[in-house]
Biotite code that builds the C-alpha atoms (Angstrom):
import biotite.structure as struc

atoms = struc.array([
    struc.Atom([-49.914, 25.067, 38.327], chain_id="A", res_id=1, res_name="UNK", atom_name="CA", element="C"),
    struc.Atom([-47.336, 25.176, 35.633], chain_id="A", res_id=2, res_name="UNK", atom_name="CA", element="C"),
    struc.Atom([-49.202, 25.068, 32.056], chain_id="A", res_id=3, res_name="UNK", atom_name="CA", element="C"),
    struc.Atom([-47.242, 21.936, 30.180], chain_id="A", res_id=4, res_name="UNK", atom_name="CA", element="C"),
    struc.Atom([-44.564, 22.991, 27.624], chain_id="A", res_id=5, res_name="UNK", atom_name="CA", element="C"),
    struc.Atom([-46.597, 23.388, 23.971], chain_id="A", res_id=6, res_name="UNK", atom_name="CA", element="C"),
    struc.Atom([-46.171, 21.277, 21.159], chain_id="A", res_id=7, res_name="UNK", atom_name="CA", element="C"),
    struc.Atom([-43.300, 21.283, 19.015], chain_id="A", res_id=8, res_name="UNK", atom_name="CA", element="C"),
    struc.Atom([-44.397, 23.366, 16.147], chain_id="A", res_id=9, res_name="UNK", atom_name="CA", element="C"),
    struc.Atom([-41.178, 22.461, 14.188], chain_id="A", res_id=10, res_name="UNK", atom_name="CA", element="C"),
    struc.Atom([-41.831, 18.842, 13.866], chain_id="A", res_id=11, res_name="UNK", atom_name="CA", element="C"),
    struc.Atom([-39.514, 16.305, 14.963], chain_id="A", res_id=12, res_name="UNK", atom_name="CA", element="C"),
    struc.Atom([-37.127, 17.331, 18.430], chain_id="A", res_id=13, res_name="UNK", atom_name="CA", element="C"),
    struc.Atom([-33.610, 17.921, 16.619], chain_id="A", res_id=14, res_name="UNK", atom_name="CA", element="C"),
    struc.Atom([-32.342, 14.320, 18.400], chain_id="A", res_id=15, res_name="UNK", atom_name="CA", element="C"),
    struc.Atom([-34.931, 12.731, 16.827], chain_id="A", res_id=16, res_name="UNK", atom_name="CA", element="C"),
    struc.Atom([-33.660, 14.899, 13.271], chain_id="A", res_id=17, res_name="UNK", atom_name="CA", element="C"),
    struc.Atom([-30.119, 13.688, 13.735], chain_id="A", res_id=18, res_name="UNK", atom_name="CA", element="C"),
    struc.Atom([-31.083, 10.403, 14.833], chain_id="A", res_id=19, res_name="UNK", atom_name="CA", element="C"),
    struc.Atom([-32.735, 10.541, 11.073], chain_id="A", res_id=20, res_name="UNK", atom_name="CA", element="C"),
    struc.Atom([-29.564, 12.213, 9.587], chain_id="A", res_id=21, res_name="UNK", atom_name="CA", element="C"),
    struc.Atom([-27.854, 9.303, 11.219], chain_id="A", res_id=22, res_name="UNK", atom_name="CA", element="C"),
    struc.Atom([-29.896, 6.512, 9.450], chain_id="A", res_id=23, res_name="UNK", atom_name="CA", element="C"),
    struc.Atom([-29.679, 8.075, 6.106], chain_id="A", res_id=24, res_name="UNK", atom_name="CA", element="C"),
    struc.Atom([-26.146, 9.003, 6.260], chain_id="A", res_id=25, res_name="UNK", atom_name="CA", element="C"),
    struc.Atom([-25.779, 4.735, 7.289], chain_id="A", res_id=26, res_name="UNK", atom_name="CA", element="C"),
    struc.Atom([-27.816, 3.852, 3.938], chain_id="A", res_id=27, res_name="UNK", atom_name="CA", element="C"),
    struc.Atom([-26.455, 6.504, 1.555], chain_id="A", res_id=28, res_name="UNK", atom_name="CA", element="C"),
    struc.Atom([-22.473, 5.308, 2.935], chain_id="A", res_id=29, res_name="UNK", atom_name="CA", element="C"),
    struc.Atom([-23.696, 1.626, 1.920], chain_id="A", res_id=30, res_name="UNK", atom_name="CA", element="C"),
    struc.Atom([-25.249, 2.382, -1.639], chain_id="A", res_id=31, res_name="UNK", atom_name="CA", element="C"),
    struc.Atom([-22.341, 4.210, -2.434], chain_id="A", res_id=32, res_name="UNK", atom_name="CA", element="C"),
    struc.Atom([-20.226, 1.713, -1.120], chain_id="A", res_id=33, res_name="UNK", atom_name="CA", element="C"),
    struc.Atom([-21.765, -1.030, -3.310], chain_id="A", res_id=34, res_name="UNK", atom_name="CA", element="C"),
    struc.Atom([-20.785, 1.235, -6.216], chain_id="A", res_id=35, res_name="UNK", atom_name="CA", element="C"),
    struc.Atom([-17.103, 1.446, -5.932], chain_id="A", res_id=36, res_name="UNK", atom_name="CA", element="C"),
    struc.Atom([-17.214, 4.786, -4.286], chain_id="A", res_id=37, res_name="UNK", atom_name="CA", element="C"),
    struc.Atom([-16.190, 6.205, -0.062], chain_id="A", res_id=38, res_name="UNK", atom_name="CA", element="C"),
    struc.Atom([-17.555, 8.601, 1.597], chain_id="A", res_id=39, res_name="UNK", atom_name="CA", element="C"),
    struc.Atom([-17.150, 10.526, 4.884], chain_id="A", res_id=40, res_name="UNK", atom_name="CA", element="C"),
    struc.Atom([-19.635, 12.356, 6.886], chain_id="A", res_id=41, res_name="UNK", atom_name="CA", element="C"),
    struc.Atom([-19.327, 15.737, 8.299], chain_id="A", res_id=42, res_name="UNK", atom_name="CA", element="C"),
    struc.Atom([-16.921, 17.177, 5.372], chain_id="A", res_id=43, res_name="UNK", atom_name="CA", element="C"),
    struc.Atom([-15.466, 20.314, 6.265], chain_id="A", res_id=44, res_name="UNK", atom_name="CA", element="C"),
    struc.Atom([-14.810, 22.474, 3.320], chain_id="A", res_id=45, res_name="UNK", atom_name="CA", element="C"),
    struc.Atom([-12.532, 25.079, 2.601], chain_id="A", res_id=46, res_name="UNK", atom_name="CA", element="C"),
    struc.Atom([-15.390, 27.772, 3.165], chain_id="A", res_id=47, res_name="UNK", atom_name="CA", element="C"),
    struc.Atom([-15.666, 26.225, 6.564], chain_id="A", res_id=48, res_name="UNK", atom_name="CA", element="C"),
    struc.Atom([-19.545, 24.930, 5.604], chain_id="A", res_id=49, res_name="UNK", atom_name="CA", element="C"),
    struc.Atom([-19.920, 20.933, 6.714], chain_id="A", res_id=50, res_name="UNK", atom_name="CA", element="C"),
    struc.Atom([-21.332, 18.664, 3.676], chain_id="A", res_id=51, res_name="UNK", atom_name="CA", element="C"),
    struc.Atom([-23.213, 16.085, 5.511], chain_id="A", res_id=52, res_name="UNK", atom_name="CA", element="C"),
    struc.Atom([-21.552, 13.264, 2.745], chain_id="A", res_id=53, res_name="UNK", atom_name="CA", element="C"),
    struc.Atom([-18.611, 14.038, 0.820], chain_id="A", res_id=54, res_name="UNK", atom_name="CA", element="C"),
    struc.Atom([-18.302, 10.786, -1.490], chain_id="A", res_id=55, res_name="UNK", atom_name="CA", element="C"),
    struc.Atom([-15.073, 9.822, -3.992], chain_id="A", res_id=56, res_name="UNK", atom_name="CA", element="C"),
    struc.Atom([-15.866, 7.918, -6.671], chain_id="A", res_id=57, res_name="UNK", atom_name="CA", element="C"),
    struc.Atom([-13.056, 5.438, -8.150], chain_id="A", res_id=58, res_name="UNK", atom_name="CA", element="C"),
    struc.Atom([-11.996, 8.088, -10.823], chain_id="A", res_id=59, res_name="UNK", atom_name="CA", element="C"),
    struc.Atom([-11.847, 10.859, -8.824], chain_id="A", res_id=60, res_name="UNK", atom_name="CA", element="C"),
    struc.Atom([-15.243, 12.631, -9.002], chain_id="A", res_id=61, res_name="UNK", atom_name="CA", element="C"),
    struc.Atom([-16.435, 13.955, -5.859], chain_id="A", res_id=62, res_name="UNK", atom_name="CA", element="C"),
    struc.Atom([-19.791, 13.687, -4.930], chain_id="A", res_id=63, res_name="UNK", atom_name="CA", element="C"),
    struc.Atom([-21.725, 15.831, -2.403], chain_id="A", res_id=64, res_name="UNK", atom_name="CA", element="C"),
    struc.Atom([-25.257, 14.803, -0.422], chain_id="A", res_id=65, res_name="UNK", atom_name="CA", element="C"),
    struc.Atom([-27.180, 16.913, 1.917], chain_id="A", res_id=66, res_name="UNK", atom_name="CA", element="C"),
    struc.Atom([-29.613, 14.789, 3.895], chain_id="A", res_id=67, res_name="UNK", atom_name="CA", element="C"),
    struc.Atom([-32.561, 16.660, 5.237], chain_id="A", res_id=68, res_name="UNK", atom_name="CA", element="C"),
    struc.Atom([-34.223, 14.669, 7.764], chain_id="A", res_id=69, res_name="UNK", atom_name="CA", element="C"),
    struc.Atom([-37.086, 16.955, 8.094], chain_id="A", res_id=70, res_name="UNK", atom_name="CA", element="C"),
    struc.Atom([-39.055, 19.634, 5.976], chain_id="A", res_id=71, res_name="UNK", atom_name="CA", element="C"),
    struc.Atom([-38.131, 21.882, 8.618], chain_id="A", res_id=72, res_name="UNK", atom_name="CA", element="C"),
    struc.Atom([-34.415, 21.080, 7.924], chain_id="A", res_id=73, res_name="UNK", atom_name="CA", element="C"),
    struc.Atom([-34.796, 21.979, 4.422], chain_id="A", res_id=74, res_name="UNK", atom_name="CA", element="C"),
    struc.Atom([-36.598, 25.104, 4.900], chain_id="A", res_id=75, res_name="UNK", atom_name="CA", element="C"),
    struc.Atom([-34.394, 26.288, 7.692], chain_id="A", res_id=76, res_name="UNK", atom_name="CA", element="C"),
    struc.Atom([-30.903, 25.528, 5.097], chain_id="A", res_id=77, res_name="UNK", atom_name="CA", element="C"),
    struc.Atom([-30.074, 28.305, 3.194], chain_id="A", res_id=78, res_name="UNK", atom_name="CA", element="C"),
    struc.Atom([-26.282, 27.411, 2.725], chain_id="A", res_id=79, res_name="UNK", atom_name="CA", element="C"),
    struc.Atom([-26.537, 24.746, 0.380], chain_id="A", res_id=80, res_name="UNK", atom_name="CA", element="C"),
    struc.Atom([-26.295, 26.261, -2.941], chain_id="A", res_id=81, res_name="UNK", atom_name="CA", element="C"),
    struc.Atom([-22.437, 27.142, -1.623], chain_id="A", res_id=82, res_name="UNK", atom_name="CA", element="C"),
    struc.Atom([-21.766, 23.341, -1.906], chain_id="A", res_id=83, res_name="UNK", atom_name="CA", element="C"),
    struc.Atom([-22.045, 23.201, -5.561], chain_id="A", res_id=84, res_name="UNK", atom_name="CA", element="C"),
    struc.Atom([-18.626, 24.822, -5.988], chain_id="A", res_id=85, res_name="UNK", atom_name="CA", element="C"),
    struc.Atom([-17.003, 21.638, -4.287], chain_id="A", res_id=86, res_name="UNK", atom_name="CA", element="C"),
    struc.Atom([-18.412, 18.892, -6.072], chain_id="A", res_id=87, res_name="UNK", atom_name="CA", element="C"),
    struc.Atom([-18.736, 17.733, -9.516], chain_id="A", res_id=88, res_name="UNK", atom_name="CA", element="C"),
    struc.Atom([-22.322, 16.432, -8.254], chain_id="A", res_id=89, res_name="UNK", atom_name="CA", element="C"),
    struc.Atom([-24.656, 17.271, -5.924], chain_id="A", res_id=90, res_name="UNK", atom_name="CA", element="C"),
    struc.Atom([-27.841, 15.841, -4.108], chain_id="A", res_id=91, res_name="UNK", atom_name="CA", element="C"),
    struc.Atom([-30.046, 16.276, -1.744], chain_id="A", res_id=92, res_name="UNK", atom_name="CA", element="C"),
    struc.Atom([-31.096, 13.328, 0.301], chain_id="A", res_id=93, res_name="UNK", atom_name="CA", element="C"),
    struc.Atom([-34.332, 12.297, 2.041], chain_id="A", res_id=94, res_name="UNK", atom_name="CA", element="C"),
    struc.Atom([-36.256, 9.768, 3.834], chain_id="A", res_id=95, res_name="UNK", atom_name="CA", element="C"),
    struc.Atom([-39.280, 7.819, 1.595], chain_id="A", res_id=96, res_name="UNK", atom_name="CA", element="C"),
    struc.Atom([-42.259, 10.134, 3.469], chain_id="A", res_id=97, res_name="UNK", atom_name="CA", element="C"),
    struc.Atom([-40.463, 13.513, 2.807], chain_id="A", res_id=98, res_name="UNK", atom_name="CA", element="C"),
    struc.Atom([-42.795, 15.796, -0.100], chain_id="A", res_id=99, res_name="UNK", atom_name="CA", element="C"),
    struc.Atom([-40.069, 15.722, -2.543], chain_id="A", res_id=100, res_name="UNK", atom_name="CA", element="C"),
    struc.Atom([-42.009, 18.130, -4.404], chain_id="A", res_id=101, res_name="UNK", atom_name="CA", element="C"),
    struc.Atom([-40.101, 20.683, -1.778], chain_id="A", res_id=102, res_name="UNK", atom_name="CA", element="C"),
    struc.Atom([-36.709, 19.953, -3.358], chain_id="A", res_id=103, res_name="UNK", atom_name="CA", element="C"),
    struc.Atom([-35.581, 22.249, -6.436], chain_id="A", res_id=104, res_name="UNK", atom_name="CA", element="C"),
    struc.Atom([-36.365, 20.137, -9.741], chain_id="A", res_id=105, res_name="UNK", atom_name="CA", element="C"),
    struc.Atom([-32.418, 21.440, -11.336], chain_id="A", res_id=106, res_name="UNK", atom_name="CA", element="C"),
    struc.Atom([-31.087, 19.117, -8.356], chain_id="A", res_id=107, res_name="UNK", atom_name="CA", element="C"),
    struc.Atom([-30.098, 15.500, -7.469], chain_id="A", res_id=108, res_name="UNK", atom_name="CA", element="C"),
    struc.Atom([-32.485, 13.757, -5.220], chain_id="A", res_id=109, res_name="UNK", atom_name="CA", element="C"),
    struc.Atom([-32.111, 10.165, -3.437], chain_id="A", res_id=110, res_name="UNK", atom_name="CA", element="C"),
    struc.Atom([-34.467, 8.480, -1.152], chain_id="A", res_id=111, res_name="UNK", atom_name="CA", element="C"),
    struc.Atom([-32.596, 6.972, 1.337], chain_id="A", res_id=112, res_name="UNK", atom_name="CA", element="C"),
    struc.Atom([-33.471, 4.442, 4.612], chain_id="A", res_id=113, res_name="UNK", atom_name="CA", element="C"),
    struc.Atom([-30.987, 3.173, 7.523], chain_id="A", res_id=114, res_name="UNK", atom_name="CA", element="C"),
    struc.Atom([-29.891, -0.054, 4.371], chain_id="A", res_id=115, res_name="UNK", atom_name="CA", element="C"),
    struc.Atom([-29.971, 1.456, 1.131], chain_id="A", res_id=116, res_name="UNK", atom_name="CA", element="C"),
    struc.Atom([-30.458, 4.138, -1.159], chain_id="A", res_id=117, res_name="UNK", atom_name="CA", element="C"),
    struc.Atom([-31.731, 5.010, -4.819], chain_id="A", res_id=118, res_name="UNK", atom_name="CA", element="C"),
    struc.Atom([-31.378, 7.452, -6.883], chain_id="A", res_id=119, res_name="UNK", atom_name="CA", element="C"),
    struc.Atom([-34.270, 9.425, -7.872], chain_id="A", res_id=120, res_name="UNK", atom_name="CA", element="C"),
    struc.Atom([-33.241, 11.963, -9.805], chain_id="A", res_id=121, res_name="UNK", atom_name="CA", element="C"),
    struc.Atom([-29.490, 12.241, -11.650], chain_id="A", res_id=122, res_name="UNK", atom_name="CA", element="C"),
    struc.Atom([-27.586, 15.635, -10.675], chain_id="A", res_id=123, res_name="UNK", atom_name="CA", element="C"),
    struc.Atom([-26.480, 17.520, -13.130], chain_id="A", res_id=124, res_name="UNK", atom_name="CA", element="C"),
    struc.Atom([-22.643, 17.076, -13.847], chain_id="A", res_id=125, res_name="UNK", atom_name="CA", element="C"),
    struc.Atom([-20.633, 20.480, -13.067], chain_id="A", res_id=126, res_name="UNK", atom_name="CA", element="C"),
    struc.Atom([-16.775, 19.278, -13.285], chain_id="A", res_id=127, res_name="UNK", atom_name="CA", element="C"),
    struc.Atom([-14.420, 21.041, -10.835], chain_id="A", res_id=128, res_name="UNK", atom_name="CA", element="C"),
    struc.Atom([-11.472, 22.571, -12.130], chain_id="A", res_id=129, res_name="UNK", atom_name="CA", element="C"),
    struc.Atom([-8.113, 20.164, -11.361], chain_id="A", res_id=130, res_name="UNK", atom_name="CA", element="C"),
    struc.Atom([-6.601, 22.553, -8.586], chain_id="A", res_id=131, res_name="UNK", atom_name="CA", element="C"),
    struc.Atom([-9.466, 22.654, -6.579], chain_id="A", res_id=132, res_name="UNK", atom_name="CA", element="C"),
    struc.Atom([-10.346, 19.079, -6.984], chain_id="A", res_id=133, res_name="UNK", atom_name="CA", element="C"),
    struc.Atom([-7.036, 18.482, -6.309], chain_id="A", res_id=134, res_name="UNK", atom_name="CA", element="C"),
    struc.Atom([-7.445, 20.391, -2.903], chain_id="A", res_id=135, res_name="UNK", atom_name="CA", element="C"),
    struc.Atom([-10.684, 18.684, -1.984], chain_id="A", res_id=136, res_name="UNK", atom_name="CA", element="C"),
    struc.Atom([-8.977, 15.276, -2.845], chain_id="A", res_id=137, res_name="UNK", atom_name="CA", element="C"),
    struc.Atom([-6.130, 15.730, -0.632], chain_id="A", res_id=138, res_name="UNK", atom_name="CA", element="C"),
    struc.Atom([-8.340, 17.082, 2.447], chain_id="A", res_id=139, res_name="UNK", atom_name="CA", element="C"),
    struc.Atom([-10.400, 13.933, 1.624], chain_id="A", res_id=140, res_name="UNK", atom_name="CA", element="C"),
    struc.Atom([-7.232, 11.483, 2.288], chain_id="A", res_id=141, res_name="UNK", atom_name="CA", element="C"),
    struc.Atom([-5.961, 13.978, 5.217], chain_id="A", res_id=142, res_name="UNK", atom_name="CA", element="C"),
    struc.Atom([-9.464, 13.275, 7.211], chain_id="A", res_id=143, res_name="UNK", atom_name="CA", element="C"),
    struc.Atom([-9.575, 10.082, 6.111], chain_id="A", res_id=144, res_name="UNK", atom_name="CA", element="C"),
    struc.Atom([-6.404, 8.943, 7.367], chain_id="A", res_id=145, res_name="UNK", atom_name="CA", element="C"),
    struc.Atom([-6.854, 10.879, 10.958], chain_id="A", res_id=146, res_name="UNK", atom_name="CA", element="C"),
    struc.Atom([-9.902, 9.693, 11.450], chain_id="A", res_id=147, res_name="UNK", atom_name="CA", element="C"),
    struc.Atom([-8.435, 6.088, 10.947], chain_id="A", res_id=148, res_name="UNK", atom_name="CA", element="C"),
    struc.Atom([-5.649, 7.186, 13.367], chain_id="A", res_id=149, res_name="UNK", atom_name="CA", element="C"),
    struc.Atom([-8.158, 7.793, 16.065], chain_id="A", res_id=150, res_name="UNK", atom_name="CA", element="C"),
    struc.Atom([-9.943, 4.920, 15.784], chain_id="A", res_id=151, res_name="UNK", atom_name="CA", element="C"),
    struc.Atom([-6.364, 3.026, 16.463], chain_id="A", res_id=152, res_name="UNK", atom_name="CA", element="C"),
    struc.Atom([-4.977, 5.350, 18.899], chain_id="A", res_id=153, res_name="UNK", atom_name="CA", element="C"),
    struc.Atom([-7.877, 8.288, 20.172], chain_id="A", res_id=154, res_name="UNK", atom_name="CA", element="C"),
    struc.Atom([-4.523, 10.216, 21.800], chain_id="A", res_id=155, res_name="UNK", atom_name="CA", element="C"),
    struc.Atom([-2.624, 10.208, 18.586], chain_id="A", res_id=156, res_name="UNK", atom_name="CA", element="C"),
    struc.Atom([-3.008, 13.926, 17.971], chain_id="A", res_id=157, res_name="UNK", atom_name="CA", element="C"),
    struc.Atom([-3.282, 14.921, 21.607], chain_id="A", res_id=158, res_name="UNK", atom_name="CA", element="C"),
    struc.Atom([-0.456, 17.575, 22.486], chain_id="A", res_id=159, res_name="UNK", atom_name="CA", element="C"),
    struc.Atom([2.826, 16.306, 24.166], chain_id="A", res_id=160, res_name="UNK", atom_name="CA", element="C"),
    struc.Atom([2.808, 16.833, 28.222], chain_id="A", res_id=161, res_name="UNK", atom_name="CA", element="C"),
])
């Protein structure tokens, strides 16, 4: 006889994690949203690292959030502290249960569920220089605008033939 497969030691199975991601990424997009500001999820940057919310606020400011949907996520992400150089703010993001004792006290935290989000702690302000915000802003409105595309026509960008 087979011995059944053990336990999970890591927690939560990573579709349940993304399933998480998902719901906070829906109630982080709406608080935002409420304030004046859009964000997309799954923001390639120029370093070719993948901010799970890249948010623009009304005057320009750009806003990162990593959502960890698991303590295991957080311990297992060592590529965060890049995304400071991309963002005039930065926060990590996290479901009401997570010990948000784990999160570095020098960074923005928000509590987030599937409707809503609050801020728990402000980030620190770090302005980006004008070129590269300039840069960000314009890949901003470039995935903005093909992701709109798609949703109107999903063979827009396929090749000719």
């Amino acid at each position: 006889m087979t011995p059944a497969p053990p336990f999970e030691p890591q927690g939560l199975p990573e579709t349940a994690r993304r399933d998480t991601a998902s719901l906070l990424s829906r109630g982080l997009v709406r608080y935002h949203a409420e304030l004046g500001l859009v964000c997309l999820s799954e923001f390639t940057l120029r370093s070719g690292r993948r901010a799970d919310l890249m948010c623009l606020d009304p005057k320009g400011g750009l806003t990162i959030i990593e959502i960890k949907s698991s303590v295991e996520d957080f311990r297992s992400d060592h590529k965060w502290p890049e995304y400071r150089d991309y963002c005039d703010r930065f926060y990590f993001a996290v479901a009401e249960d997570f010990p948000r004792e784990l999160i570095p006290g020098d960074q923005g935290l928000m509590v987030a569920d599937a409707y809503g989000a609050t801020v728990v702690r402000e980030a620190a302000p770090a302005p980006l220089n004008a070129a590269r915000r300039r840069a960000i802003t314009l890949r901003f409105a470039q995935l903005a605008a093909r992701r709109l595309t798609l949703c109107i026509d999903p063979d827009a960008f396929a090749p000719a033939g």
